[in-house]
C-alpha positions in Angstrom: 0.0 0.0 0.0 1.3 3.4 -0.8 2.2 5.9 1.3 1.0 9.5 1.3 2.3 12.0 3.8 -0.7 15.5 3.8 0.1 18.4 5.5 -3.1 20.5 6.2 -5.7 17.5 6.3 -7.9 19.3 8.8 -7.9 21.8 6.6 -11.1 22.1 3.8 -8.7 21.0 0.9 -6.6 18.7 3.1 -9.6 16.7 4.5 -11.3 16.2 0.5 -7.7 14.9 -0.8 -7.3 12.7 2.3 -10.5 11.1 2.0 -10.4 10.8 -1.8 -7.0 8.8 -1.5 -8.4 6.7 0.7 -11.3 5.6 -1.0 -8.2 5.0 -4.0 -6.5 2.6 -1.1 -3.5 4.5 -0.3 -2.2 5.1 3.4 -2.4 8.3 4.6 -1.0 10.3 7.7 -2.0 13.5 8.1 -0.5 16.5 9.6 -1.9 19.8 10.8 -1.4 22.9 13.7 -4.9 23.4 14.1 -4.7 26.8 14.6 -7.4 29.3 15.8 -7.8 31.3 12.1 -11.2 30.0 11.8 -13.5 27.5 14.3 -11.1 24.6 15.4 -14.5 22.6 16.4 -14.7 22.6 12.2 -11.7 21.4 11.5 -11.8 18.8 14.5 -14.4 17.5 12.9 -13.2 16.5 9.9 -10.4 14.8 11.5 -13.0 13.4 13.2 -14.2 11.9 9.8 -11.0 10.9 8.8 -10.2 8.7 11.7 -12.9 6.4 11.1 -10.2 4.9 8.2 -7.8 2.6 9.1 -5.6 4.0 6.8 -5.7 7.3 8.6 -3.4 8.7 10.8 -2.1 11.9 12.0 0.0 14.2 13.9 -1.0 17.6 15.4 1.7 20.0 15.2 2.9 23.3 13.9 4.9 23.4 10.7 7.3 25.3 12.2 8.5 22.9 14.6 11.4 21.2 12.5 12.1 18.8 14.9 8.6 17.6 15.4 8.0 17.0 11.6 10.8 15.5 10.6 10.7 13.0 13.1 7.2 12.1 12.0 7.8 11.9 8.5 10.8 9.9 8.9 8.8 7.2 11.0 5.8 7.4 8.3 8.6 6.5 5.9 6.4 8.2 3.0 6.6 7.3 -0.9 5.0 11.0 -1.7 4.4 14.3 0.2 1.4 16.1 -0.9 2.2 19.8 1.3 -1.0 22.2 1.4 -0.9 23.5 5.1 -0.1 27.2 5.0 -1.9 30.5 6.3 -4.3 31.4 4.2 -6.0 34.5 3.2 -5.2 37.6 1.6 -7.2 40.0 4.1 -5.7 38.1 6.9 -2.2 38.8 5.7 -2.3 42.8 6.1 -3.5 42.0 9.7 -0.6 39.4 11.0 2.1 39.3 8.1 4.4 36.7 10.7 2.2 34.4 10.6 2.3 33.8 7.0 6.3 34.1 7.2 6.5 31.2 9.8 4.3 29.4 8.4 4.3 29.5 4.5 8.2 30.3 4.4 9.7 28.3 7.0 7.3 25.4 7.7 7.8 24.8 3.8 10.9 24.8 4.1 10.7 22.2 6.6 8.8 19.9 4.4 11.4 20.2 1.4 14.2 19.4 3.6 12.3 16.2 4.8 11.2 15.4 1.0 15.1 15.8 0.1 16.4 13.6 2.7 14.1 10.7 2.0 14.4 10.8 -1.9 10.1 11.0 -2.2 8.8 9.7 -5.4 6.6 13.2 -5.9 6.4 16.1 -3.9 3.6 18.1 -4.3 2.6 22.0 -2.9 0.1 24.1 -3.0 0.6 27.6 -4.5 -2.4 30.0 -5.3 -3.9 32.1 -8.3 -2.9 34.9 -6.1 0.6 34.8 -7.3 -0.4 35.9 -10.9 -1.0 39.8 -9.3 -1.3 43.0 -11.5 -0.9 40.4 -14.5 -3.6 41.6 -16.7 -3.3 39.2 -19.5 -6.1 36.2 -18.7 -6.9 33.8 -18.7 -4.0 33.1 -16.5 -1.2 30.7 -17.6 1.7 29.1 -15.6 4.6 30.0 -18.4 3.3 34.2 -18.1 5.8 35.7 -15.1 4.3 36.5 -12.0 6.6 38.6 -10.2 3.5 41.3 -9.0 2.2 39.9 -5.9 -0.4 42.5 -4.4 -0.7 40.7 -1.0 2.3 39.4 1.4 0.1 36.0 1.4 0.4 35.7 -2.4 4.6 36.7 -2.3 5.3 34.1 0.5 3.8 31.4 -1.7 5.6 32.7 -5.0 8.6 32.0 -2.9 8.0 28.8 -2.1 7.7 28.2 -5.7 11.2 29.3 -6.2 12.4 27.6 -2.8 11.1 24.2 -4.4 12.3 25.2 -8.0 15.9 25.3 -6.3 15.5 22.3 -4.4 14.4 20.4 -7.3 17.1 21.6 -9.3 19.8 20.7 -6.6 18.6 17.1 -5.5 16.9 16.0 -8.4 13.5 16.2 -6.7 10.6 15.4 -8.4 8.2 18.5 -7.3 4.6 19.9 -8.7 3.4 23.1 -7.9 -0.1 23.8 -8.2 -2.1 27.0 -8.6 -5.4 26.6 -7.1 -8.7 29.2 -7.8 -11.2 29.9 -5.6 -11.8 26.7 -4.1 -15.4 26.0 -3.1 -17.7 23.0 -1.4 -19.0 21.0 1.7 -16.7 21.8 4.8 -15.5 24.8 3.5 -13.7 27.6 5.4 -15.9 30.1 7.0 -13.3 33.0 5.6 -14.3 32.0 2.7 -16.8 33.6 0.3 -19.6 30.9 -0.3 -19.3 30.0 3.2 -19.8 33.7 4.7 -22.8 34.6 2.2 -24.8 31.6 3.3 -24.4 32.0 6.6 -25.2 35.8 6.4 -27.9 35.0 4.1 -29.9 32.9 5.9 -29.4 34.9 9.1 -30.5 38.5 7.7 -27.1 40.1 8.0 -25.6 41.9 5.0 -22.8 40.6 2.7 -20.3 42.9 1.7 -19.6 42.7 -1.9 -16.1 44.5 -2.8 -15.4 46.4 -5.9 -19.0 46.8 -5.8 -19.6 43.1 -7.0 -17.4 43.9 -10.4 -15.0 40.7 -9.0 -14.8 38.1 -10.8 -13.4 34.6 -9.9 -12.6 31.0 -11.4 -14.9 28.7 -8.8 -13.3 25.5 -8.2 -15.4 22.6 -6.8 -13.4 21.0 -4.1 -14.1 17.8 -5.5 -12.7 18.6 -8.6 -9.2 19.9 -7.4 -9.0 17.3 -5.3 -9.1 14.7 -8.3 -6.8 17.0 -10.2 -3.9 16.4 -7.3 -4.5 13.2 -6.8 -4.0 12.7 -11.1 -1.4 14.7 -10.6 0.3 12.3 -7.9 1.6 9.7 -10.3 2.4 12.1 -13.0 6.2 13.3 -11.4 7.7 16.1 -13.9 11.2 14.7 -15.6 14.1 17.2 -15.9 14.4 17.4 -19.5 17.2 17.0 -21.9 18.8 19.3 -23.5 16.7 22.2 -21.9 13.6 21.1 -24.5 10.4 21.9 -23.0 7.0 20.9 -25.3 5.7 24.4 -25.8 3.2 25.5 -23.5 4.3 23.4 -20.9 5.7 25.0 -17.3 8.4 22.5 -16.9 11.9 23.7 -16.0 14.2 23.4 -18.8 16.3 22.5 -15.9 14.9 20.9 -12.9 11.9 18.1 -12.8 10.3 20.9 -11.6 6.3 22.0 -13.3 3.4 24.5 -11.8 0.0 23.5 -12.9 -3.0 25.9 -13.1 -6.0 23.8 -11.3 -9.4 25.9 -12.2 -12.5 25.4 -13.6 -11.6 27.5 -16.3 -15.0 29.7 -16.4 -14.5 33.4 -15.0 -17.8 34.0 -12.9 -18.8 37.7 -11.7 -19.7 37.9 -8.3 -23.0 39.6 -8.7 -23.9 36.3 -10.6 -22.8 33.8 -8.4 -24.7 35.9 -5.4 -27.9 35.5 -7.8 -27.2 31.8 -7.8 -27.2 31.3 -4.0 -30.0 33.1 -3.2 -31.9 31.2 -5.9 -30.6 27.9 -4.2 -31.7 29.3 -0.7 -35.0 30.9 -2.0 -34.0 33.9 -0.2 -32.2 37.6 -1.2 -29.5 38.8 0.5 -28.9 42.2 2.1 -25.9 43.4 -0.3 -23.2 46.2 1.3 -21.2 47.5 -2.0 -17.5 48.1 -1.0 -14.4 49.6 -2.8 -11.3 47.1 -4.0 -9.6 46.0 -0.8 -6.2 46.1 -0.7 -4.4 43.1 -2.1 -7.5 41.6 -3.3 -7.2 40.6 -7.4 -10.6 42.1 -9.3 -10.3 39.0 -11.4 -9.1 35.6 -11.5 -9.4 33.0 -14.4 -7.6 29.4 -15.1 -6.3 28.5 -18.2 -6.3 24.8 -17.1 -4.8 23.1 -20.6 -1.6 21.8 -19.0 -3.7 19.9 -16.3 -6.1 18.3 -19.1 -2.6 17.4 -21.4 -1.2 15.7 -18.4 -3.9 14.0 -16.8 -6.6 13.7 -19.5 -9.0 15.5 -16.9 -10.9 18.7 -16.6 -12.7 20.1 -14.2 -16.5 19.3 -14.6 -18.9 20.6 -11.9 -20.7 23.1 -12.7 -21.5 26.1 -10.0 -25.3 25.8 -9.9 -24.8 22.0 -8.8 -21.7 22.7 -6.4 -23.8 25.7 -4.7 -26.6 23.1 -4.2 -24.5 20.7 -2.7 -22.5 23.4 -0.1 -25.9 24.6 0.9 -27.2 20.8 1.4 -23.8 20.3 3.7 -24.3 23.6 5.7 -27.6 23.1 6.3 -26.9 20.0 7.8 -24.0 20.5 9.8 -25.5 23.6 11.2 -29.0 22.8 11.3 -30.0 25.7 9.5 
C-alpha cells in the first residue's frame, strides 16, 4: 500500500484529498497545527471523519516545529508528500504578516528538507492564483511571469515556488506546484466567500460585496481539485534533456520541476454567483457594495490546458450543482 504524507488535512482541501485517496486505497497520515484562524470545532471534525479509516493517521503540530515534523515523517517512511498547510488569506495577511512568514516560508521549508532527505517519489505544494497579481493578460497561464504579488500571502507562496524550483534543481527532486482558484464546497472555510454569504444570508445580515460586486473569480469545486492532485500524484515532472520543453508546458528546462493551473476554467462575476445562492436558498441577501480591498485581485481565471494534457482531466462541476451541494452540507452540519 502506498504511502501518502498530507500536510493540512484538517484543513477544507486537506480533508477532500485525504478522503479521496483513501477511498483510492493509499495510506495516509496526516499532519496539521490546528490553529485558531477559523473554528477549530470545524476542523476537528473532519479529523473526526477521517479517523474512522484505518488508513488514517495523524500528527497535530505546527509546521514550524522542524524537529517535530521531521521526526514524523521519517517514522511514516512516506513514498509521496502532498504539502497544502499554510496560512491562508489575503485580508488576513495585512492583519498578522508573521504568521504567514513562519508558516508558508519556514514550515515549507521544513517539508522540502524532509522530502530531500528521503528521496520521495513526488512532492507536491500548493501555491495560489494569487501569485499571478497586477498580470492583466487572462486567462492566466503558468509559463506568463508572475513577479506582482499584491498581497504578502500571495509573495510568500511565489517564494515557495522558487524555494522548491531550487531544491528540485539541486537534489533532483521530483516536485509539482499547483495554482489553485477559488476553491469551493461541503466543509468549506468560514473566511471564505460561499461560506460567509450563506451564513449571512440565511441569518439577515448583510454581505459585503467588494469592488462593488465587479470581482470576478474562477470557482473551483473541491471535488474537482482534489481529483486533479490526486492525477497529478503519479504524473512526477522529468528534468528534461537538452533544456527542451514541449511548448506550453511549465516545466523547467532545468529541474523536474512544473506549476500546474488547477481551475474550472469559467470566470464568474460575483454579482452572478450571489444571484445563484440566493436562488438555491430561495432567499435575497442584504448586499453592502464596497471599494477594491487592498491586495484583493478584481479578477481571476484558469487556463487549465496543461492539467487536461497531463492527466486527460478537466474540471466538470458546474456552480449551480456545487452551490446546491454546499448549501445541502451547511444546512446540515449547522441545522439551518
Amino acid at each position: 500500500m502506498r504511502k501518502v504524507f498530507i500536510t493540512g488535512t484538517a484543513g477544507f482541501i486537506g480533508f477532500h484529498l485525504a478522503q479521496l485517496l483513501l477511498v483510492e486505497g493509499f495510506r495516509v497520515h496526516g499532519f496539521d497545527g490546528m490553529t485558531d484562524y477559523y473554528d477549530v470545532t470545524l476542523k476537528q471534525r473532519r479529523h473526526q471523519v477521517l479517523l474512522q479509516n484505518p488508513h488514517f493517521s495523524m500528527t497535530e503540530g505546527m509546521l514550524e516545529d522542524n524537529a517535530l515534523i521531521t521526526q514524523v515523517i521519517d517514522d511514516f517512511a512516506p513514498d509521496v508528500i502532498v504539502h497544502l498547510a499554510a496560512q491562508a488569506g489575503v485580508r488576513y495577511s495585512l492583519e498578522n504578516p508573521r504568521a504567514y512568514l513562519d508558516s508558508n516560508i519556514v514550515g515549507t521549508f521544513n517539508v522540502m528538507e524532509s522530502a530531500r532527505r528521503l528521496k520521495v517519489e513526488h512532492l507536491l505544494m500548493a501555491s495560489t492564483s494569487s501569485v499571478y497579481g497586477a498580470n492583466e493578460v487572462m486567462p492566466f497561464i503558468e509559463t506568463e511571469k508572475a513577479d506582482t504579488a499584491l498581497s504578502f500571502y500571495a509573495a510568500t507562496k511565489k517564494a515557495t515556488e522558487s524555494m522548491a524550483h531550487a531544491y528540485a534543481h539541486a537534489w533532483d527532486l521530483p516536485t509539482t506546484m499547483f495554482r489553485f482558484f477559488t476553491v469551493y464546497g461541503p466543509w468549506g472555510r468560514p473566511d471564505m466567500a460561499l461560506f460567509k454569504f450563506v451564513d449571512a444570508i440565511l441569518e439577515g445580515r448583510p454581505i459585503d460585496l467588494y469592488n462593488n460586486g465587479e470581482m470576478y473569480r474562477d470557482f473551483t469545486y473541491v471535488t474537482d481539485l482534489v481529483r486533479g492532485i490526486h492525477l497529478l500524484i503519479d504524473r512526477p515532472p522529468i528534468r528534461p534533456n537538452n533544456r527542451e520543453v514541449p511548448v506550453g508546458d511549465s516545466l523547467s528546462p532545468v529541474a523536474p520541476y512544473r506549476i500546474v493551473n488547477i481551475g474550472n476554467s469559467d470566470k464568474i462575476r460575483l454579482l452572478d454567483f450571489v444571484d445563484a445562492i440566493e436562488e438555491e436558498l430561495g432567499q435575497k441577501a442584504i448586499r453592502n457594495y464596497m471599494p477594491l480591498q487592498t491586495g484583493d485581485l478584481p479578477a481571476t481565471w484558469a487556463n487549465a490546458e496543461l492539467l487536461q494534457r497531463i492527466t486527460d482531466y478537466k474540471p466538470r462541476t458546474s456552480l449551480k450543482d456545487g452551490i446546491s451541494e454546499f448549501v445541502a452540507w451547511f444546512r446540515d452540519y449547522y441545522s439551518k
